[in-house]
PLY file of the C-alpha trace (Angstrom):
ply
format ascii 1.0
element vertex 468
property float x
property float y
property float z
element edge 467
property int vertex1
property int vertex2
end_header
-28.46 19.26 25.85
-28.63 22.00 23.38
-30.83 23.74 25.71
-28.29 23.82 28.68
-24.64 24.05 26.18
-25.76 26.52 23.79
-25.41 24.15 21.07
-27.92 25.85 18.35
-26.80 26.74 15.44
-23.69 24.60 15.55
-22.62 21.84 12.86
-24.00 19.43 15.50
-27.35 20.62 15.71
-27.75 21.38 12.23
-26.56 17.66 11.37
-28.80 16.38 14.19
-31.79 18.20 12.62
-31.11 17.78 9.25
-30.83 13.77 10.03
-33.58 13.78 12.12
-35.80 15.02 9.20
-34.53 12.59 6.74
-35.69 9.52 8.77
-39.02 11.60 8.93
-39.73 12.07 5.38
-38.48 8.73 5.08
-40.68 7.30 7.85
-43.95 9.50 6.14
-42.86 7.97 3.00
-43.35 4.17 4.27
-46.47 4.85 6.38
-48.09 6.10 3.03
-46.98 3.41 0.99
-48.22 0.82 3.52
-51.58 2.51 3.63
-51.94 2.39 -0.29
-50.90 -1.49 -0.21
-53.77 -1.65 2.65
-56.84 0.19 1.16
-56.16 -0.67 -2.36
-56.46 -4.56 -0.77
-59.40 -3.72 0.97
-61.21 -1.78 -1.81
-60.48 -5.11 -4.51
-61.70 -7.41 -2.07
-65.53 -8.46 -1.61
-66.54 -7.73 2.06
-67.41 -11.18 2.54
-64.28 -12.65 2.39
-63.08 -9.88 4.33
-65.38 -10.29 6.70
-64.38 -14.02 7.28
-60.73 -13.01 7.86
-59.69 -15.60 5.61
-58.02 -14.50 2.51
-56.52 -11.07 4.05
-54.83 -12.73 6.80
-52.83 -14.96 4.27
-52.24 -11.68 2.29
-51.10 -9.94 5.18
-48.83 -12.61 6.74
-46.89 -12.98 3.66
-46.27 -9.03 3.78
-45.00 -9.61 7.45
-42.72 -12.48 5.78
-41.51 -10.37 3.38
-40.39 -7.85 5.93
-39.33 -10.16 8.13
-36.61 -11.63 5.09
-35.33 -8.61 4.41
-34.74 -7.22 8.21
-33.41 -10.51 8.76
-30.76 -10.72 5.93
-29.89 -6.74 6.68
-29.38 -8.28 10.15
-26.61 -10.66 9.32
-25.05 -7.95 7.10
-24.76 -5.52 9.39
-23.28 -8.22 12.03
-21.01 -9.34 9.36
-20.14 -5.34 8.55
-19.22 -4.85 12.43
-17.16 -7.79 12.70
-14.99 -6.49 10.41
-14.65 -3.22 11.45
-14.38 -4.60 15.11
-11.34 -6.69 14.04
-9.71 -3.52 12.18
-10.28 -1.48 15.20
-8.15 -4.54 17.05
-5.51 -4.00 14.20
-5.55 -0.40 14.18
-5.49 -0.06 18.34
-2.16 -2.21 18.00
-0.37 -0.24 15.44
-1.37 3.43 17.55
0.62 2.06 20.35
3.75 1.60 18.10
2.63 4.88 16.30
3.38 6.55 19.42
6.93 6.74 19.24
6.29 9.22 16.41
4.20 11.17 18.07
6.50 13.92 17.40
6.54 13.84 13.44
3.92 15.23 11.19
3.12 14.87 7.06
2.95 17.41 4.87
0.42 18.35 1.91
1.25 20.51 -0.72
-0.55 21.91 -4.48
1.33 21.10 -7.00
2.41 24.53 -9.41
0.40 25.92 -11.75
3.12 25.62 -14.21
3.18 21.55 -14.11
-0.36 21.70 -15.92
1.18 23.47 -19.35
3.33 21.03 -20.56
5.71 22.12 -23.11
5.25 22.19 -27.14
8.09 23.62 -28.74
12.24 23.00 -27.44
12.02 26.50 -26.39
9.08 25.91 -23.93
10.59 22.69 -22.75
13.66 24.10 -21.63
11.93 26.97 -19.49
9.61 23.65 -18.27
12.94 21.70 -17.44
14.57 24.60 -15.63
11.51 25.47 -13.55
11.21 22.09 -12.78
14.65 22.00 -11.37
14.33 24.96 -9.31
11.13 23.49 -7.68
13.13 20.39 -7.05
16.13 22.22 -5.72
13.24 23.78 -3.06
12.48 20.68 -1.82
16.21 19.36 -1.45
16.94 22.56 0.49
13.83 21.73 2.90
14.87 18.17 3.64
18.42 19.43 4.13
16.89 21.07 6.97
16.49 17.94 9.43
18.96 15.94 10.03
19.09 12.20 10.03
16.81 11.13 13.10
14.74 14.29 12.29
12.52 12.84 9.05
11.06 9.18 8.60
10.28 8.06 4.82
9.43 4.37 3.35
7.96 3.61 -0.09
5.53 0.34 -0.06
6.08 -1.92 -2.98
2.50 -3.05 -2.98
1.72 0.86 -3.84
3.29 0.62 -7.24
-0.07 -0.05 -9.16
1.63 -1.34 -12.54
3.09 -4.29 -10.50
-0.62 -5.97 -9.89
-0.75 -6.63 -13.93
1.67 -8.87 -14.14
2.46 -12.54 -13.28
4.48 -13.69 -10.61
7.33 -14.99 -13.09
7.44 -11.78 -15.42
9.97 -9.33 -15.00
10.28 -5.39 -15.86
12.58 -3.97 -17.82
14.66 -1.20 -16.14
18.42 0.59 -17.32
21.63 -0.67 -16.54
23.32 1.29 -13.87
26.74 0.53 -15.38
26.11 1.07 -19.08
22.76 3.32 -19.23
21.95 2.69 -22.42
21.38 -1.26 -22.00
17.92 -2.50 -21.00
18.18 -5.07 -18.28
15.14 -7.36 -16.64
14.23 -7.47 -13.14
11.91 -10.16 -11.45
8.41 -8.95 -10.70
9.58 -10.67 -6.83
12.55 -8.41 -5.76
10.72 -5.32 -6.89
7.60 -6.35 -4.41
10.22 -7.30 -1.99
12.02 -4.11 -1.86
11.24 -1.56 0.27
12.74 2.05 0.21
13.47 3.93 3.38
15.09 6.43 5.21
17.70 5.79 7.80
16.29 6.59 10.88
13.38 3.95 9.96
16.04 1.80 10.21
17.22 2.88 13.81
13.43 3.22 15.12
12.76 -0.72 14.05
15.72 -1.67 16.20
14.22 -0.86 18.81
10.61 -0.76 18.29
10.03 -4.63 17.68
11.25 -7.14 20.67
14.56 -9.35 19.28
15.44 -7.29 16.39
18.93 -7.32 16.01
21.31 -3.98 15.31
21.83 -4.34 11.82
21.98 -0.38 11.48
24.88 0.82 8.86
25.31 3.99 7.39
29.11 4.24 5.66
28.00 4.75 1.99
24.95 6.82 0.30
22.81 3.32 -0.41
22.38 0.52 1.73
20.62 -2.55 0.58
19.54 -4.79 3.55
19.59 -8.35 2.46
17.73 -11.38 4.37
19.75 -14.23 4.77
17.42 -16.43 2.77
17.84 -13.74 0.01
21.68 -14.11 -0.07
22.30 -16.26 -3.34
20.33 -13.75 -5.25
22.15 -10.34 -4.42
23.00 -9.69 -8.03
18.83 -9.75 -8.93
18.12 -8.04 -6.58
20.98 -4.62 -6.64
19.66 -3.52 -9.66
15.91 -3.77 -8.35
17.79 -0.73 -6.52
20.73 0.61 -8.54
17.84 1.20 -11.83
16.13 4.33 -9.70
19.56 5.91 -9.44
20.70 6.48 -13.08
22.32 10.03 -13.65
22.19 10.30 -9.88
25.86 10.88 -10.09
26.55 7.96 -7.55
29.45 5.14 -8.65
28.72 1.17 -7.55
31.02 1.75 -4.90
28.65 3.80 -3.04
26.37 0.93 -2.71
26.83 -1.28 0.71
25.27 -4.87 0.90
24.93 -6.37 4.72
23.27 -9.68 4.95
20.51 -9.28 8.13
18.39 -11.96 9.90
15.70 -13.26 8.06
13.35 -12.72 11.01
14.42 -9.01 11.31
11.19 -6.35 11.64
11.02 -2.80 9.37
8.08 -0.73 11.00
5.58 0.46 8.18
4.94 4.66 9.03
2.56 4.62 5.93
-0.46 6.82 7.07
-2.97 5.51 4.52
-2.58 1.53 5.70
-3.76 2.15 9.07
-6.63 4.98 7.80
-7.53 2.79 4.80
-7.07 -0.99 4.81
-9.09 -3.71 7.18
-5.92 -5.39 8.29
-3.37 -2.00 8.89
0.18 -3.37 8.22
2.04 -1.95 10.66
5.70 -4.39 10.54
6.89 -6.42 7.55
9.27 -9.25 8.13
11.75 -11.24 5.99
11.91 -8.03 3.28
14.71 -6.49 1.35
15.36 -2.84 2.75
17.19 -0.10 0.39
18.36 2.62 2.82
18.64 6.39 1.05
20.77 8.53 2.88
20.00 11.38 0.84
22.30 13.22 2.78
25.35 12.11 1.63
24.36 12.19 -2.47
25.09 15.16 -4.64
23.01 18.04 -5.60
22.19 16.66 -9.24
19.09 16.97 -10.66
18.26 13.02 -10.42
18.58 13.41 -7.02
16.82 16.31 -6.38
14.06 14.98 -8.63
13.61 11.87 -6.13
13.82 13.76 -2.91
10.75 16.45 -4.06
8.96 12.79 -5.02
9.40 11.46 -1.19
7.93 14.34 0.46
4.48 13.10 0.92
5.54 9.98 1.91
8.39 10.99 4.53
7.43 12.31 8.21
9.17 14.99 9.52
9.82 16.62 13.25
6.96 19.08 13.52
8.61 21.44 15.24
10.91 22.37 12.98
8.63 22.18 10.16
7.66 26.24 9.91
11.24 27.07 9.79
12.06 25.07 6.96
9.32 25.86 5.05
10.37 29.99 5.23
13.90 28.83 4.63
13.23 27.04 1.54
10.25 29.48 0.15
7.66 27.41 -0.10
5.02 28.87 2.23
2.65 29.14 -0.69
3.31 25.59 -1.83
2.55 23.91 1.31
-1.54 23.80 2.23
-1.15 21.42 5.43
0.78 20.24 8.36
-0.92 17.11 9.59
-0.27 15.33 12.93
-0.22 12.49 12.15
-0.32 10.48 15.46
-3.19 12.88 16.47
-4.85 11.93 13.48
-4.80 8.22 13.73
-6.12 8.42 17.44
-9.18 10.62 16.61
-9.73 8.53 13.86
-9.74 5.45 15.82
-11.49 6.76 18.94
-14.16 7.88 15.84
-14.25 4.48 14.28
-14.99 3.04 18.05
-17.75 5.22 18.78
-19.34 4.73 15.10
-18.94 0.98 16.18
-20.93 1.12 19.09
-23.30 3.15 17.99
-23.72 0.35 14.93
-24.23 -2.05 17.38
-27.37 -0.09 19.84
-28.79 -0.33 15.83
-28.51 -3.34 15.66
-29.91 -4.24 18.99
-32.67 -1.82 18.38
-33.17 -3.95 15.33
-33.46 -7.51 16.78
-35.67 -5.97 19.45
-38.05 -4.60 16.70
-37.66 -8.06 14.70
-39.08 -9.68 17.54
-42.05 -7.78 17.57
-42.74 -8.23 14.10
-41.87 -12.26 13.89
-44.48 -12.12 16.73
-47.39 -10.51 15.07
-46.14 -12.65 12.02
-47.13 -16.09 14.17
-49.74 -14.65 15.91
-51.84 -13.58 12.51
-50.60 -16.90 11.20
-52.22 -19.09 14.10
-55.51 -16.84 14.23
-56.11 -18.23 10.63
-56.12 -22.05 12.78
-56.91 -20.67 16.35
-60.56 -22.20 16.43
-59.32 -25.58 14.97
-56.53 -25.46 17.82
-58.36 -24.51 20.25
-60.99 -27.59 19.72
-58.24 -29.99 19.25
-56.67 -29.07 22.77
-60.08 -29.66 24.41
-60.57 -32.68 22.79
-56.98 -33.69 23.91
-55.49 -34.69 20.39
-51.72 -33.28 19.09
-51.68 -29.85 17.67
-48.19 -29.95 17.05
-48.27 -30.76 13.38
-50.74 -28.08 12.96
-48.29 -25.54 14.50
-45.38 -26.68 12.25
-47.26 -26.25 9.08
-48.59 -22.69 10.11
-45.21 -21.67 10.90
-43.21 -23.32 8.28
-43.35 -20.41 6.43
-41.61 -18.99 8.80
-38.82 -21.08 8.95
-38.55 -20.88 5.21
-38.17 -17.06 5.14
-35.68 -17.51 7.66
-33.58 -19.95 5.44
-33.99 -17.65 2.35
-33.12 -14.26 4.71
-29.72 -16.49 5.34
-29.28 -17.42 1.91
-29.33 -13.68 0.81
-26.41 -13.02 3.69
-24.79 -15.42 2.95
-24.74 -14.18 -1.17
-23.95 -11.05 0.06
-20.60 -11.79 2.30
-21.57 -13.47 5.59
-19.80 -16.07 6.83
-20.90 -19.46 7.14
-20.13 -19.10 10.48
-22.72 -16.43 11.09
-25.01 -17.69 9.18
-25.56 -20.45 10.93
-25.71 -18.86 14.40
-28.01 -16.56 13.21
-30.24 -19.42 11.72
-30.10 -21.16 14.94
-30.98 -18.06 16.81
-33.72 -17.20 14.74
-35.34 -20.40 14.54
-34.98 -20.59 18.31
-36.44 -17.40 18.90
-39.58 -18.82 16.58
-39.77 -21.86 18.76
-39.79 -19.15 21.60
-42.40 -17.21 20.62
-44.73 -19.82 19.15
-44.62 -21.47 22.80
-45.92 -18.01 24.05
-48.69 -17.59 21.55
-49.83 -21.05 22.31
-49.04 -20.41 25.58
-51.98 -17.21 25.66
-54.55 -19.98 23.65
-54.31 -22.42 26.20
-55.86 -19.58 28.90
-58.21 -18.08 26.34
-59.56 -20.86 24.20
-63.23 -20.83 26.04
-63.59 -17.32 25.50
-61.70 -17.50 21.66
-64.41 -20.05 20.67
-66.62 -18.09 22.02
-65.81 -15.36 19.65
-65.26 -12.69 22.90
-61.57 -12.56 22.35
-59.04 -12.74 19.90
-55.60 -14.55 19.89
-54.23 -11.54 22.20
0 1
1 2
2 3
3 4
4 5
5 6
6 7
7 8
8 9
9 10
10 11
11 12
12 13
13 14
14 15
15 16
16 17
17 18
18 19
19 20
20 21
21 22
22 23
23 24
24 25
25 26
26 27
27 28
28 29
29 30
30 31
31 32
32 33
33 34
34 35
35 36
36 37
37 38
38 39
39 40
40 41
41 42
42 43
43 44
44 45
45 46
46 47
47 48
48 49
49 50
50 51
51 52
52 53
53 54
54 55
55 56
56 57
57 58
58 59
59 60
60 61
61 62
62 63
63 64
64 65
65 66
66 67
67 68
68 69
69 70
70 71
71 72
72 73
73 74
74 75
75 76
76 77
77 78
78 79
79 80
80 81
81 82
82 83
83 84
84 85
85 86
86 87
87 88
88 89
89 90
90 91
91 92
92 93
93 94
94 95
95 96
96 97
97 98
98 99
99 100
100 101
101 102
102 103
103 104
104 105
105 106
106 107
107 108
108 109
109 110
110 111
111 112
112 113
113 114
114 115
115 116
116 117
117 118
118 119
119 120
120 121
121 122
122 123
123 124
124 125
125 126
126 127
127 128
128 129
129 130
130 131
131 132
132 133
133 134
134 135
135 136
136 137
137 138
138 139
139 140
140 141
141 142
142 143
143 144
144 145
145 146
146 147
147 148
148 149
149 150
150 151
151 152
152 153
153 154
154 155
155 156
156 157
157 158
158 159
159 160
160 161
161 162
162 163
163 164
164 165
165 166
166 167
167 168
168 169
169 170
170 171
171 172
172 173
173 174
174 175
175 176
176 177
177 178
178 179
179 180
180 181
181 182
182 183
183 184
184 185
185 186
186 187
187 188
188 189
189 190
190 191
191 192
192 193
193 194
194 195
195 196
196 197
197 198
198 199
199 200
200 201
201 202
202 203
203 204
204 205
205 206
206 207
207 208
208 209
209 210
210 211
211 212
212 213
213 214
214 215
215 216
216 217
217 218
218 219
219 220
220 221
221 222
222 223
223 224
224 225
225 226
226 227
227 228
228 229
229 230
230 231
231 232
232 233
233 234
234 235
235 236
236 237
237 238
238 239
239 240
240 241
241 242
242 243
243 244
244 245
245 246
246 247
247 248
248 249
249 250
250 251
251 252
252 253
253 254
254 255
255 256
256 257
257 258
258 259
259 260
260 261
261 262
262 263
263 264
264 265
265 266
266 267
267 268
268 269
269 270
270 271
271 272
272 273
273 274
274 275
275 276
276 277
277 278
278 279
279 280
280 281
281 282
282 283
283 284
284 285
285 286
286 287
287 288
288 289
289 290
290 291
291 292
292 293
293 294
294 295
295 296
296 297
297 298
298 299
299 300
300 301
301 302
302 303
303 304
304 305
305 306
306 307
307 308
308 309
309 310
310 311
311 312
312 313
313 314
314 315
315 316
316 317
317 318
318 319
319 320
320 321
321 322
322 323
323 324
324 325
325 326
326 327
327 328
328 329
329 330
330 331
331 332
332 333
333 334
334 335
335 336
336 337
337 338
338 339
339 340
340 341
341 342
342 343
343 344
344 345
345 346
346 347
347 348
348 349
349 350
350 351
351 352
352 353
353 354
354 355
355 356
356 357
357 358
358 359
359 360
360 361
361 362
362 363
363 364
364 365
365 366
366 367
367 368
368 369
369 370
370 371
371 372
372 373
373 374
374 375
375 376
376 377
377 378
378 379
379 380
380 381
381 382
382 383
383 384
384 385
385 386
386 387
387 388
388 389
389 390
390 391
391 392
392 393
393 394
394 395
395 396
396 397
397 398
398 399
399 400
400 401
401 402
402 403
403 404
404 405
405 406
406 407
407 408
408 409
409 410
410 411
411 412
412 413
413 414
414 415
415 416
416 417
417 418
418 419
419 420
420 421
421 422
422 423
423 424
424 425
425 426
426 427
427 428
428 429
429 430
430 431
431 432
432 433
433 434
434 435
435 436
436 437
437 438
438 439
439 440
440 441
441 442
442 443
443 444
444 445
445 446
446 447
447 448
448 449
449 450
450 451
451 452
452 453
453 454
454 455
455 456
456 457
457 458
458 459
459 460
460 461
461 462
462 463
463 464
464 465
465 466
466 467
């Protein structure tokens, strides 16, 4: 393939290679080990006992049983590894389809300024801080002034507020009064993992993204606080869950619109890093309080400003109008990324498929290879007994009891390889499919190597052929 596409010298080829001579080394590594393990055995043994093929075929089936433990109980781990990842890609493949109605939007990355790393030490140096900080802001505000309502998609996940995870269900979190700043009030740990913070237009898109939402889209004041029904009786613990984040922001509490929405009613999640980084992507929440910003329609204070440059990263904006707001608002050295983000999540998942099925030709290259080795296991185990099975078949008597114990050991590694997946995450599902596989597969194969006695047990007592 390299040959015929001119592939040499290309990050493919270089990986390839460089892979390729890892497993080598790797593969030199273990021969030489095993060959140590083998001649220092030999060289300690008298030739006697070697000779008699007694002693070193124990030795040397409870090497194969060792091996045969630990491929086994890498077995079930790697099955239990692809399950999971098989039922993320099912998550994931669901959430690109409803992805694809922003196929149009992209995210941003940007460095933050050099001067952000010097914080101040004197009042002089903190007022030059404070007003370059306010002119950053102000950049920002002027680029998402740039696209209008349906033009820029932001939400905030509660879960991604890291301080909430210390505390206990029942605590609360003291926050300011909106009315009288200078008072401390408490809010329940529950409304502030309830509440989520979004733009608008995410508003509009759930509407009609999830089947039997209802139109519960307002937009008369700056703040609108979506309230499930079930939630209804506790409006005044939850508004300040919301009102808090606003102090100084200029706003009065009669820009602040409650309206009371189904409890069943869906909010689509556009958070990049749930469907890139979690098992189970979220892609819908239901039953949640929903603060609408409308940025839009707030003043230019610094409060404000100061929020809007801390939603960037998390709001998704129309990519085609990105470059022009960027040069409008000067901040072409700022920003070090426009990512598309649909695009994104599709490679990604068409990646995470292919990594999949590559995991499992592994793992059927694996099993394969495992069945090779539990063979030559049960084959040196019965050559140890062949002549004593061999006479007790001519003279007609059981050799089934015989077989057992030779192979119990066998069946003992296999228990212990399933105890070790099982310690290390397998369910108990899969471990006791695999148990039953393996053990069946024993069964199998100890029928075949008795099997290949039964035609050569003249000749095998005869000493002109071996168990093969």
């Amino acid at each position: 393939m390299s040959i015929t596409n001119h592939y040499f010298g290309t990050m493919l080829v270089i990986s390839l290679a460089l892979i390729l001579a890892v497993i080598g080394v790797l593969l030199g590594l273990i021969i030489l080990v095993i060959n140590l393990i083998f001649f220092s055995y030999v060289c300690s043994i008298p030739m006697l006992v070697i000779l008699k093929h007694k002693e070193t075929g124990r030795f040397f089936s409870y090497m194969w049983l060792l091996a045969i433990i630990l491929s086994m109980s890498l077995m079930t781990t790697a099955v239990t590894v692809y399950q999971k990842g098989y039922q993320a890609s099912k998550y994931r493949q669901v959430s690109v389809k409803k992805w694809q109605s922003v196929s149009k939007f992209a995210q941003l990355s940007y460095t933050i300024p050099a001067f952000m790393n010097d914080m101040p030490k004197t009042k002089e140096e903190r007022a030059i801080y404070d007003e370059k900080i306010d002119t950053y802001n102000k950049k920002w505000r002027l680029f998402d002034r740039q696209f209008s309502e349906d033009e820029k998609l932001f939400i905030n996940v509660p879960q991604d507020m890291s301080f909430l995870n210390e505390l206990d269900a029942g605590e609360t979190i003291g926050a300011l009064d909106f009315n009288q700043p200078t008072k401390t009030i408490q809010i329940k740990k529950e409304w502030v993992t309830k509440t989520w913070q979004v733009s608008p237009s995410l508003v509009k898109l759930s509407q009609t993204l999830f089947e039997g939402n209802a139109n519960i889209y307002r937009n008369r004041k700056p703040v609108t606080v979506y309230v499930p029904k079930k939630y209804q009786a506790y409006q005044a613990d939850i508004l300040p869950v919301v009102t808090s984040k606003l102090i100084n922001s200029g706003l009065k509490p009669t820009d602040f619109d409650v309206i009371i929405i189904p409890d069943d009613f869906k909010l689509f999640v556009s958070d990049v890093t749930q469907l890139r980084d979690s098992d189970q992507p979220l892609t819908r929440v239901t039953g949640q309080i929903i603060a609408q910003y409308d940025y839009d329609q707030m003043s230019d204070s610094a409060a404000i400003n100061r929020d809007v440059s801390a939603t960037i990263l998390d709001t998704l904006y129309l990519a085609e109008k990105l470059p022009k707001a960027i040069k409008v608002a000067e901040l072409s050295r700022d920003v070090v990324n426009i990512s598309d983000t649909y695009q994104n999540l599709v490679n990604y998942q068409e990646q995470a498929e292919g990594d999949m099925v590559r995991s499992s030709l592994v793992m059927v290259g694996l099993f394969v290879m495992q069945i090779f080795v539990i063979y030559e296991f049960l084959k040196l185990r019965l050559s140890l007994v062949v002549k004593k099975l061999c006479l007790l078949t001519l003279l007609g008597k059981i050799t089934a009891g015989l077989i057992i114990k030779t192979s119990l050991p066998l069946v003992i590694g296999i228990g212990l390889a399933m105890g070790v997946a099982f310690y290390k995450g397998a369910s108990i599902g899969l471990v006791f499919g695999s148990l039953g596989v393996y053990i069946g597969l024993t069964l199998l194969l100890v029928f075949v190597v008795q099997e290949v006695m039964q035609h050569k047990r003249v000749t095998i007592l005869k000493g002109e052929s071996d168990l093969m």
